[in-house]
VEXKE-883889 format. One record per residue (C-alpha): x, y, z; residue in one letter. Coordinates in steps of 0.001 Angstrom, whole numbers, plus 500000, padded with zeros to 6 digits. Each point is the difference from the previous one (the first is absolute). Example, Ala and Ser with C-alpha at 12.3 -4.5 7.8 and 13.67 -1.06 7.14 Angstrom:
<nodes>
512300495500507800a501370503440499340s
</nodes>
This chain:
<nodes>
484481510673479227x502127497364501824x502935498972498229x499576496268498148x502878497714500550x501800497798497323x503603498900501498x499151498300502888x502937498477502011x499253496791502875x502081499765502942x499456497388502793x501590496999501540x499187496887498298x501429497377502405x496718500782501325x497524497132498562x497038502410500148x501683503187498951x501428498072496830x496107498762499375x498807503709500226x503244501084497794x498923497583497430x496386500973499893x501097503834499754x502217499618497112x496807498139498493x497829502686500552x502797502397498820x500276497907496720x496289500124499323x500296504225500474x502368499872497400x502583501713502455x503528500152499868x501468497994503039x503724500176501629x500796497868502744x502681500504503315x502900497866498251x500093497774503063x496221499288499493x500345499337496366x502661497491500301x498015497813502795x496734500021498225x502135499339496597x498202503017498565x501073501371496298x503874501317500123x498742503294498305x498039500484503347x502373500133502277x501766503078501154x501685500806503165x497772501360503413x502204503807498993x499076500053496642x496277499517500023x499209503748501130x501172500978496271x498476496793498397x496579500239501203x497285502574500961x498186497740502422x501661497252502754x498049497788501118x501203498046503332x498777496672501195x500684499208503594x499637501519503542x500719503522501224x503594499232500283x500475499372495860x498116503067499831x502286502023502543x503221498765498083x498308500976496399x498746503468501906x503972501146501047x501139498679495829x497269502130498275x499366502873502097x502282502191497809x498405498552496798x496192501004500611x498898497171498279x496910498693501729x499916497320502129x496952497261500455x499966496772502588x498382496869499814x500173498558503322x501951496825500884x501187500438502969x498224500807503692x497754503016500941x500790501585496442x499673503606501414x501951500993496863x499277496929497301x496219500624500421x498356498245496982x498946496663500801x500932497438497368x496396498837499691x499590503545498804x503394499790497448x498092499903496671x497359502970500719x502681502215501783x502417499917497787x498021500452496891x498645502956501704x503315501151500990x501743499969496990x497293501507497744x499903502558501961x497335499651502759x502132500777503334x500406501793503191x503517501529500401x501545500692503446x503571502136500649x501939497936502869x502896501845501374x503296498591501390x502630500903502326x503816500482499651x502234498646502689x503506501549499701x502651498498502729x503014502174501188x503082499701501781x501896502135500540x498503501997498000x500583497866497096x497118498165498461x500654496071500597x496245498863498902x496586500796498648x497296498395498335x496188501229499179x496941497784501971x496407499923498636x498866498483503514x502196501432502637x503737500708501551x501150498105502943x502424500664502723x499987496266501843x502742498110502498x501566497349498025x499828497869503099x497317498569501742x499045501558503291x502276502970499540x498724503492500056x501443502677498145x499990503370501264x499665503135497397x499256504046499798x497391500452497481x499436504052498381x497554501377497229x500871502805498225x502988500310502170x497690499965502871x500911497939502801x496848497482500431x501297497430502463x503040497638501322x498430496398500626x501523496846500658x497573496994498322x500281497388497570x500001502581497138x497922502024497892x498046500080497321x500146502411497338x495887499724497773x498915501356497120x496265499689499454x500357497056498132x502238497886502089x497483501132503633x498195496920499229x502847498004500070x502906499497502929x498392503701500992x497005498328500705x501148497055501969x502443502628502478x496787501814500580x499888502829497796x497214501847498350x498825498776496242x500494502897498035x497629500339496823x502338500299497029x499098503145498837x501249501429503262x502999501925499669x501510498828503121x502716498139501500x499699498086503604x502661499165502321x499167496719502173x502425498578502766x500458496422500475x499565498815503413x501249502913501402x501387500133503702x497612502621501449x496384499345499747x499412503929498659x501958499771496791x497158499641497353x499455500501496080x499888503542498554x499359500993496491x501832502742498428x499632502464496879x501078497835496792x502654502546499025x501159499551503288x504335499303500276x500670497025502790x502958499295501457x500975497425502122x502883500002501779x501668496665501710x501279500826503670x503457498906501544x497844498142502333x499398497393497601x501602497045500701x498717497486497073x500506500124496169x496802501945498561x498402499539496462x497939502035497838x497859498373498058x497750501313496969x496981498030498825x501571496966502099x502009499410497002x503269502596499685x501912499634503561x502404502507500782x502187499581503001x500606503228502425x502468501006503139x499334502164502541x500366503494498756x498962499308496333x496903502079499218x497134499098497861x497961502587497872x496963498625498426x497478502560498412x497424500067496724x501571498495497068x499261502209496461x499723496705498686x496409498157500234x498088497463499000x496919499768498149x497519496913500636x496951499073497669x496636498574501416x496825498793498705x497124502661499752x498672498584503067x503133500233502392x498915500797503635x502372500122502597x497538499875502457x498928496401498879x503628499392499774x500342500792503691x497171498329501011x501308496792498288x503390499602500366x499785500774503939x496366498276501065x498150503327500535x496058499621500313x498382500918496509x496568501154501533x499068502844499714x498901501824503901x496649500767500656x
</nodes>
């Protein structure tokens, strides 16, 4: 029996016109459950919810055993790194773009999330990645990424050069416009657009995908999830590299720093209606033909 869920916290960004409509009509349907609702205290204050709402985006993991977010894949991303130690579920009703991650449609609001939160769900396990950032072999960084770790310039038009090992294995040295770093979830995102392989989220696999690399033979490769990475910035580099994690944590780097990024233990769990398909997802979100072959 799925678990039935009673404190449900909202996050979102309401400076949105039509993520504040679907906010509104949430809490309505919420109300009419009978649920218990806590809102991000930012959220709260903007809509000029009830005071005895609000609580602050690092207390809702303890406050609530259900968060529901309201935006594109990039609120879900930032709610994704706060909860992942917390276990508490995670749904998305999309408000943003392709809404790989915020999959419920809000012409679908009232029927999913009555379904959800009595109970009637599909649960899937997302893992992230650690990125820890040493020099000198002192740690000067690290953050966790839902979507993906990247090594990029910080200039335009500059290429980086950097020696890349797994499991202390020496893989390659390349000189490109960085790398990406994927988890399953995040190869349909900036993976996707560099070229890499979409990964189907149960996969327990990471992938490694160059950007614009100088030499024509440099191409994706997936590796075992438990996989250890490390990247290591080159002498040669002559510009002022970045790492970035889900696009929104930005670390800067020197040559010689070295980046580890492997399997977080932490994880996040994500709740879909009954009648999720990632399939259909893929076929929607990126234009695929829906016919079936002869």
């Amino acid at each position: 029996m799925n678990q039935i869920f009673n404190q449900i916290g909202i996050v979102g960004k309401p400076n949105n016109s039509e993520s504040a409509d679907t906010i509104k009509i949430l809490i309505q349907v919420l109300s009419d459950l009978k649920k218990e609702i806590r809102v991000q205290e930012s959220l709260g204050k903007e809509l000029q919810l009830p005071k005895t709402w609000h609580l602050k985006p690092e207390s809702m993991s303890a406050m609530c055993d259900l968060i529901i977010v309201v935006g594109g894949d990039g609120s879900m991303l930032n709610a994704a790194r706060l909860l992942a130690e917390s276990h508490v579920p995670v749904m998305g009703i999309n408000r943003g773009n392709l809404g790989f991650l915020t999959d419920i449609a809000p012409t679908k609001l009232k029927e999913s999330v009555t379904q959800i939160v009595n109970g009637k769900y599909r649960r899937a396990t997302r893992f992230l990645l650690d990125c820890n950032i040493y020099r000198d072999n002192e740690k000067i960084g690290s953050s966790s990424a839902f979507n993906d770790v990247v090594l990029f310039p910080g200039e335009i038009s500059r290429m980086i050069e950097f020696d890349v090992a797994v499991d202390g294995k020496h893989l390659y040295q390349q000189k490109s416009d960085g790398l990406i770093v994927s988890t399953p979830t995040g190869s349909t995102a900036y993976s996707l657009s560099g070229g890499g392989p979409i990964l189907h989220p149960k996969l327990d696999a990471i992938a490694l995908v160059p950007i614009c690399p100088h030499t024509l033979s440099s191409r994706p490769i997936v590796v075992n999830g438990n996989s250890v990475i490390e990247i290591k910035v080159t002498p040669a580099t002559m510009t002022s590299p970045r790492v970035s994690c889900d696009g929104q944590v930005q670390i800067a780097v020197e040559s010689g720093d070295k980046i580890c990024i492997q399997k977080s233990q932490k994880s996040i769990h994500l709740l879909h209606p009954v009648d999720y398909d990632y399939y259909h997802i893929l076929r929607t979100k990126l234009g695929w033909s829906s016919k079936n072959s002869s």
